[in-house]
Each structure stands twice: as C-alpha cells, then as structure tokens.
C-alpha positions in Angstrom: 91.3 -105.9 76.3 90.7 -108.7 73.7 89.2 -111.2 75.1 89.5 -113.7 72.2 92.9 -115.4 73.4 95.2 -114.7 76.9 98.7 -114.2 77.0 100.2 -117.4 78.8 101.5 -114.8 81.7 98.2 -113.2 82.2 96.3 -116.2 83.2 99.2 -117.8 85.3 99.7 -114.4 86.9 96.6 -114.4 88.0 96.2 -117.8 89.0 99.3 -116.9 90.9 98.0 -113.8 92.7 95.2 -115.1 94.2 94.3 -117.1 97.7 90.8 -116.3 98.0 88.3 -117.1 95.8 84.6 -116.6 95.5 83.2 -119.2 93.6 79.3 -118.2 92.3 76.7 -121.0 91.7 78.5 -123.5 93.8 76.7 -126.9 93.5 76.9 -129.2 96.6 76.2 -132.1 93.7 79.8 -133.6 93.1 78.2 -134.3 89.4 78.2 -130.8 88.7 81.4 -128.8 87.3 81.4 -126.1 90.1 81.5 -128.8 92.5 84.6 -130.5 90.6 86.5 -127.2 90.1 85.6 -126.2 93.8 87.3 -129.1 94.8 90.6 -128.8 92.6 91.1 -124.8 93.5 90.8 -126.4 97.5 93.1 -129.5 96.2 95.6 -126.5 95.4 95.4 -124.4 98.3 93.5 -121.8 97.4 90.2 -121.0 100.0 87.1 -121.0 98.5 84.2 -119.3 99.4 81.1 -120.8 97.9 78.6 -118.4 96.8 74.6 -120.0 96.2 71.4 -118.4 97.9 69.6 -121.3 97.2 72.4 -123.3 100.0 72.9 -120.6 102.5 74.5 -121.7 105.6 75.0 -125.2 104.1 78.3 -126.6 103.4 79.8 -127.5 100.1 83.5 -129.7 100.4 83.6 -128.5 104.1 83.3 -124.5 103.2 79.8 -122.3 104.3 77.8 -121.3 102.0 76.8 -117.8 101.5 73.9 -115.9 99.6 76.3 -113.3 98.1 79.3 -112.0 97.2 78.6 -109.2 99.9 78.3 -111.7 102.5 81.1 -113.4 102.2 83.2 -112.3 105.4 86.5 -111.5 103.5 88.2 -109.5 100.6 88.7 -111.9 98.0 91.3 -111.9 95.2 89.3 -113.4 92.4 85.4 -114.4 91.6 84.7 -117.2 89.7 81.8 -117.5 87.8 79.7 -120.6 87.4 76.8 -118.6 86.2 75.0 -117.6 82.6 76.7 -115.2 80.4 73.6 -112.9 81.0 74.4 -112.4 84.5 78.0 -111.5 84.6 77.3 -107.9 84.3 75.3 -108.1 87.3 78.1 -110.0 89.3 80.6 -107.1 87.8 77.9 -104.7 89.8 78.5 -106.4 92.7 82.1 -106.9 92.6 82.3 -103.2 92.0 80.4 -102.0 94.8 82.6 -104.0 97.4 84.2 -102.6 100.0 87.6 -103.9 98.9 87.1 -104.5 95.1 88.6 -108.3 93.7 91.9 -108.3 92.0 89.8 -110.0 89.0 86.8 -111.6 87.5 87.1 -115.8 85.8 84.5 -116.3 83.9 83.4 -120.3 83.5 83.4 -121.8 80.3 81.3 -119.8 77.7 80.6 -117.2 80.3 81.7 -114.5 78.1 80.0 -110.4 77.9 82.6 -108.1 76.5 80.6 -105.3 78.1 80.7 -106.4 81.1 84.4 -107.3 81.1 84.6 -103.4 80.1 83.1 -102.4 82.6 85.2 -104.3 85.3 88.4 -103.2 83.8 87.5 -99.5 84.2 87.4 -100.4 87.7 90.8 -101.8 87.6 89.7 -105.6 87.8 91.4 -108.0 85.8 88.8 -110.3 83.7 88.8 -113.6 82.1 86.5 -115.0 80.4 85.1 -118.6 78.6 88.3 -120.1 80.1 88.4 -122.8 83.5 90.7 -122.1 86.2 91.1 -126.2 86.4 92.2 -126.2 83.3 94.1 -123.5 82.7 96.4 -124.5 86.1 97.7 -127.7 84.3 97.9 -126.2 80.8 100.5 -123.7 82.7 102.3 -126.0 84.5 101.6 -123.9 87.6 
C-alpha cells in the first residue's frame, strides 16, 4: 500500500472499527501529545490501554499502565504509536506475535517505516502511518 496519502474511507473505517486501543509511550504529563490524544480517544469512547514500562502499574487518565503490548489483558483492535520511527518495526514484531493479532497499526505523527508497514500487512494488519487519530476524527466528521 502507498502510504503517502489515505483514502478518506480507509482512515474513517478504521477509526470506525475499533474499541480497543493500545496506545504505546503513554505519558502521564498532560503537556505531552500522548497524554492529549489519550484523553480524546477516551472523550470518544474508545478504551485505552496505556502502554509505558517506565509507568507500570501506574495510572494515566484513570487507565493501568502496562509494560507491553503482551501484557495488556485484552485483544485490541488497533495500536497506536507514540514512539520513534525506528521502533515501529519492533512494535510490528510484537503485534505479530500476539495471540489475537490487531485489526491495524496508527502510526503518530512522522512515525513512518514503509518496511515495517510491509511487513504488518503481510500479516493482514491494516497500517497508518505519520497521520493522528485526533485529528483525523474531526477532519472526517466521524
């Protein structure tokens, strides 16, 4: 897939699909842009699952943290990810090797690796990358 631009339907569709989310590098800070998108997704229903090793067991906006995406105690539809660019493939690993695989893969704002994204898709997970779901919710009118 071509990662450079998303079909209107794609992203609402996916927005659409999902109730659970795993969001990686959640920040407790309310400064920080995972903290301000954490609390929007929640502000629209969806449950969040915060995802920071460095805050296990803590709570960010009333959810536990947990050290990884294994650890989080549910399937979730869709991992968002507040981390580097260099570590998406890694978190593609992870999603892949999941018991019950996410429907797809959000990559934060200029978290973008096409391989990775690849890789994902081979395993039937949706990707999107460089884009905010906080955004992209209003933009659609969803």
């Amino acid at each position: 897939m071509n990662h450079d631009a998303y079909e209107p339907a794609y992203i609402s569709g996916i927005l659409k699909d999902t109730k659970t989310i795993a969001l990686l590098g959640a920040s407790p800070n309310p400064e920080r842009p995972s903290n301000r998108v954490m609390a929007f997704l929640l502000s629209k229903g969806y449950q969040v699952f915060p995802v920071n090793p460095g805050h296990v067991g803590k709570q960010i906006l009333g959810q536990t943290v947990y050290a990884k995406l294994a650890a989080v105690p549910q399937p979730v539809d869709l991992i968002d990810v507040f981390r580097a660019a260099e570590y998406l493939d890694g978190v593609v690993d992870e999603a892949i090797a999941l018991d019950t695989k996410p429907k797809a893969i959000w990559g934060q704002l200029s978290v973008r690796d096409d391989k990775a994204a690849a890789k994902a898709e081979a395993a039937g997970i949706k990707v999107v990358m460089d884009r905010c779901p906080a955004i992209e919710y209003p933009r659609l009118g969803l």
